[in-house]
C-alpha positions in Angstrom: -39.9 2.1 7.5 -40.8 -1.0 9.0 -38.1 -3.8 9.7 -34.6 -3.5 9.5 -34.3 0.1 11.2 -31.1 1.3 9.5 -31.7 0.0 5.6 -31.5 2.9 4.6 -27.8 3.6 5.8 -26.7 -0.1 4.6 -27.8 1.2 1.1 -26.0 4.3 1.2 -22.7 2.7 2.2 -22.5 -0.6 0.5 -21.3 1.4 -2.7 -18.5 2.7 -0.8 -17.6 -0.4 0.9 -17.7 -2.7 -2.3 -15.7 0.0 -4.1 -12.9 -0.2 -1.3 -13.0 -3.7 -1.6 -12.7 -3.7 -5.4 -9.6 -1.3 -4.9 -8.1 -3.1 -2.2 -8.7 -6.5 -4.1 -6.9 -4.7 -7.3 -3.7 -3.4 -5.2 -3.1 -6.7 -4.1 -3.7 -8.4 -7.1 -0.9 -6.1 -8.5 1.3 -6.3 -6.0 1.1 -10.3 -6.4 2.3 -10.0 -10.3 4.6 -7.6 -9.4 6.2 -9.9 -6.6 6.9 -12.4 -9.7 9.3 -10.4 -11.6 13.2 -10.5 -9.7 14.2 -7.2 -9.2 18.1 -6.4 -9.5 18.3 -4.4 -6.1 16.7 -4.5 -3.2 14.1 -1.5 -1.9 17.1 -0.5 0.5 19.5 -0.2 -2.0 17.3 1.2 -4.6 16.7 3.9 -1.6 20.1 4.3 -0.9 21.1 5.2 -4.6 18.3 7.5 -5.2 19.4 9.6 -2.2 23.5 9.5 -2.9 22.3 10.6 -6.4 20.7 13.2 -4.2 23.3 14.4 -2.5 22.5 13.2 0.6 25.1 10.7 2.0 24.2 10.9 5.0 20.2 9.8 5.7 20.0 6.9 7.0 17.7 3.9 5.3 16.2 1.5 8.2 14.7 -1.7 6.7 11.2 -2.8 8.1 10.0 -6.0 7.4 6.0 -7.0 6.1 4.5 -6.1 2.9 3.1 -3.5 1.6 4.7 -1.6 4.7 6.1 1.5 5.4 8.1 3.1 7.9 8.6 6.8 7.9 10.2 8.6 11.3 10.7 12.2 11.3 
């Protein structure tokens, strides 16, 4: 094919690179409305409870800031 040499490969990705962007745009969009409703605990303490009704007392729960993060250390 004559002109731009890698067409071909631009057409065979663009469908998976809009539909990451449509999902990445949707995530955030939810995460936006979902930032609007006050929540009665924080994620640490919501943590917290679902372990002690667990049973375990004694796993610790580090709080890292951003959003949308996560922090897992083994």
């Amino acid at each position: 094919m004559i002109g731009f040499p890698n067409l071909e490969l631009l057409l065979f990705i663009s469908p998976a690179l809009l539909l990451g962007m449509w999902a990445q745009w949707r995530v955030k969009s939810a995460y936006s409305r979902g930032m609007q409703v006050p929540a009665g605990l924080s994620g640490a303490a919501a943590a917290r409870y679902v372990l002690d009704q667990a049973g375990l007392h004694d796993v610790a729960i580090e709080e890292t800031p951003g959003q949308l993060s996560d922090h897992y250390d083994p």
